[in-house]
C-alpha positions in Angstrom: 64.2 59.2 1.6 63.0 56.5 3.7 63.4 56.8 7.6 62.9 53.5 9.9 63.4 53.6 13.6 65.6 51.2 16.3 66.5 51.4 20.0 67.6 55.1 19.7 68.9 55.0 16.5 67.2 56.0 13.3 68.2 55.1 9.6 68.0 56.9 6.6 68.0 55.4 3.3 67.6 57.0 0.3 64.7 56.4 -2.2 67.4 54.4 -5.0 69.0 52.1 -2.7 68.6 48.7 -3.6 70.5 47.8 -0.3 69.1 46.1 2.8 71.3 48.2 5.3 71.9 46.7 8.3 73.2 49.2 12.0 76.5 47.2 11.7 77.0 48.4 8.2 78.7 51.7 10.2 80.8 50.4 12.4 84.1 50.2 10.6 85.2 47.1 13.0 82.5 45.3 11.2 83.8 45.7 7.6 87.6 45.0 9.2 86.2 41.7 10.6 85.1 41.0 7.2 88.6 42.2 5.3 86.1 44.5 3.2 88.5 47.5 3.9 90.2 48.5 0.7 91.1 51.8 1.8 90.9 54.6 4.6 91.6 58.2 4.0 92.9 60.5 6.7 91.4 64.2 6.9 89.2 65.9 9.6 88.3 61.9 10.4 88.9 59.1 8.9 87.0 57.9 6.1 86.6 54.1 5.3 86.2 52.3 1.5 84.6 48.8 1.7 83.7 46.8 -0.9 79.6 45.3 -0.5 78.6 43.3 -3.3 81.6 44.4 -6.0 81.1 48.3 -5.5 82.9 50.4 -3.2 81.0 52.4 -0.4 82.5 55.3 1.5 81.9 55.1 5.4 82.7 58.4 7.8 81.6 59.4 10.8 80.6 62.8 12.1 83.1 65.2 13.9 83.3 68.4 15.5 86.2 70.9 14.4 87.5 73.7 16.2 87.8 74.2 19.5 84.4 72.7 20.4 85.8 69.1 18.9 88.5 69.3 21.2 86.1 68.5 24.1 83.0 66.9 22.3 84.7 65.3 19.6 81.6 63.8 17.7 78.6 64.9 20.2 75.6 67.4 19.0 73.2 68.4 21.0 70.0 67.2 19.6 67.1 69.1 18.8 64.9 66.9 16.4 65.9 64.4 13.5 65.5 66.9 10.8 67.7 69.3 12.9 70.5 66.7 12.6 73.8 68.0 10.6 73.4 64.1 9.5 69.4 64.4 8.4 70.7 67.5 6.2 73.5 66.3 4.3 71.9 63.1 3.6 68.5 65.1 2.4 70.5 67.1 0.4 72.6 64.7 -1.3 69.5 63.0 -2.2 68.0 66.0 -3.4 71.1 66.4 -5.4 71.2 62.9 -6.8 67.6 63.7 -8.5 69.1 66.7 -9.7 71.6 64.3 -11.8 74.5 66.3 -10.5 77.8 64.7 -10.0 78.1 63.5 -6.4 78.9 60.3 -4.0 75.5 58.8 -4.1 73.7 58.8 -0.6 73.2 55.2 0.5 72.2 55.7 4.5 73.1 57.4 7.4 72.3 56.7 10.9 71.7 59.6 13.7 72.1 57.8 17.3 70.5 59.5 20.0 71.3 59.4 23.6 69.2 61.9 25.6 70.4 65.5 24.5 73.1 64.4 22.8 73.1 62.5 19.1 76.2 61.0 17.2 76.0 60.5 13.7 77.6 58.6 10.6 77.1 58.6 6.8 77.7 55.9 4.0 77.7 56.6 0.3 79.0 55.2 -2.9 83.0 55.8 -3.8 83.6 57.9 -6.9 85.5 55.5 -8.8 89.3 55.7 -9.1 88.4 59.0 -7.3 92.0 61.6 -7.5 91.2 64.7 -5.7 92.4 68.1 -7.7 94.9 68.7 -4.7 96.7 65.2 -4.8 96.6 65.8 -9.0 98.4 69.3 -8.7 101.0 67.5 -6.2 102.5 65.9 -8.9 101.6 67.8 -12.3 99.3 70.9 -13.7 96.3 70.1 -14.3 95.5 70.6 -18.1 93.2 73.3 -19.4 90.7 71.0 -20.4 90.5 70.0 -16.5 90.5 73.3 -14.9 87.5 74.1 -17.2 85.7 71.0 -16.6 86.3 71.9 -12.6 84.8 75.4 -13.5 81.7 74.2 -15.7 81.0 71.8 -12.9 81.1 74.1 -10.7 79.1 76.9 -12.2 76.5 73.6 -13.0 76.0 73.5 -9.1 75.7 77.1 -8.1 73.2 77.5 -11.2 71.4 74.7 -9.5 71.8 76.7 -6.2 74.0 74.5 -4.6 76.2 76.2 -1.5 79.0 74.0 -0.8 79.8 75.1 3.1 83.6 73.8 2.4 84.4 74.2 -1.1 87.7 72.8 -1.6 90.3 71.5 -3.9 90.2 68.1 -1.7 86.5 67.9 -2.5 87.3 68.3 -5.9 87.4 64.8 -7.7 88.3 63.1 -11.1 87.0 59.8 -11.7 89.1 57.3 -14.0 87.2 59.1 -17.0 88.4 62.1 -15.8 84.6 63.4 -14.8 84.4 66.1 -12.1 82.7 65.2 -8.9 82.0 67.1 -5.9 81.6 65.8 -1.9 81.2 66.2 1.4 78.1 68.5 1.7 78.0 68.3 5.7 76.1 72.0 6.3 76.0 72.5 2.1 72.2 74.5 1.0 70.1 74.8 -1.8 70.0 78.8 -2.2 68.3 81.0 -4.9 71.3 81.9 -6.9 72.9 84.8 -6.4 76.1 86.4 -7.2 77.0 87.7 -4.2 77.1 83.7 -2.4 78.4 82.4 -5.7 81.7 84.6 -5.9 82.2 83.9 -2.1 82.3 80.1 -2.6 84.9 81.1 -5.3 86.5 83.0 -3.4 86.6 80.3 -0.4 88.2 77.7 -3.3 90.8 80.3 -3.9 92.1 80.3 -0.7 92.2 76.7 -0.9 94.5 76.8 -3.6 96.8 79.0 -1.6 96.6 77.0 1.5 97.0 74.0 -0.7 100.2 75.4 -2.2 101.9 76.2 0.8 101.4 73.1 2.3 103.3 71.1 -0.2 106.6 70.5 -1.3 105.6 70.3 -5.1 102.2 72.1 -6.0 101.3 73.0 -10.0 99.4 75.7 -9.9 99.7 79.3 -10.8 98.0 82.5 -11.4 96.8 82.2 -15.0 95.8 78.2 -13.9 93.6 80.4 -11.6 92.7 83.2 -14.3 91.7 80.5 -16.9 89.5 78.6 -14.1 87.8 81.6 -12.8 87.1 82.9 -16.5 85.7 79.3 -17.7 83.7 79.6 -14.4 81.6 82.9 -15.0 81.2 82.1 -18.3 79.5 78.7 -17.7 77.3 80.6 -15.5 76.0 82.7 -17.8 75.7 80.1 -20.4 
């Protein structure tokens, strides 16, 4: 990771970037004025797609939840750049990307700093043709072949010791080739494995599932999809 330093801001960028990253790169105004916008996804916060040089790139910005973001909406306190929700995920992702696990590559991030307080934003490359497991059980089950590529993927991370802090099935991704991918590792760890965090990240996906379901007017998904998923899971673990 390579860190450079301007006004108050600083900018991260990992080691296989081949970018020249510029501060305006995340303001989302900047890729509108350009009509590089080929997409925005609503959640949390908003995420934007742009196209740079005929890839897509994902831009977000960093927001509190809870009751906290009802007041400070995207304000930290700051207590030192490696301190910085941003400086972690981005370390990790790049950490991950060495490992050759399936994620959205880390590009840069920026931490702003104003006194105490630090705002932060995150760019990284689009997993292309990307369908999230939820949006795919909204309109059909999702084959065996798919829930056990979801569980060997997976198991592939926690035998890496990778604690995903908001395991989810809208985290979940299929590329066009159908490949798994997992994102958004804002407060994710490296861990020694263990069972005991492993089944409660499982755990935390099943509930997922059953929030999922009862959101929806259509959802595919039912107890043995779970059984075959769990089953695949633990056994790629062991493997």
């Amino acid at each position: 990771m390579k860190i450079t330093t301007a006004n108050n801001h600083y900018l991260l960028t990992s080691d296989t970037n081949t970018y020249a990253v510029d501060l305006n790169w995340f303001d989302a105004q900047f890729w509108q004025a350009q009509n590089a916008i080929v997409a925005t996804k609503e959640g949390r916060s908003t995420a934007w797609f742009f196209k740079q040089d005929q890839k897509v790139n994902v831009l977000k910005h960093y927001w509190r939840g809870g009751l906290v973001g009802k007041v400070l909406s995207d304000q930290y306190l700051y207590t030192g750049l490696e301190n910085t929700r941003v400086y972690q995920e981005f370390a990790l992702l790049c950490q991950l990307e060495k490992l050759g696990l399936p994620i959205s590559k880390p590009i840069a991030a920026k931490v702003s700093r104003a006194g105490l307080i630090y705002r932060g934003d995150l760019i990284t490359e689009a997993v292309s043709a990307a369908q999230s497991l939820c949006e795919r059980l909204q309109t059909r089950s999702a084959t065996h072949l798919e829930l056990k590529n979801v569980a060997t993927t997976l198991a592939r991370f926690h035998k890496a010791g990778v604690y995903h802090a908001d395991l989810n099935i809208n985290n979940i991704l299929f590329d066009e080739q159908g490949e798994v991918y997992l994102i958004d590792f804002d407060r994710g760890q490296l861990k020694t494995p263990s069972t005991a965090w492993q089944q409660a990240n499982l755990s935390r996906l099943q509930r997922s599932f059953n929030k999922e379901a009862g959101k929806w007017p259509t959802f595919y998904f039912t107890q043995e999809d779970w059984q075959l998923l769990q089953q695949s899971y633990w056994q790629a673990l062991q493997n």
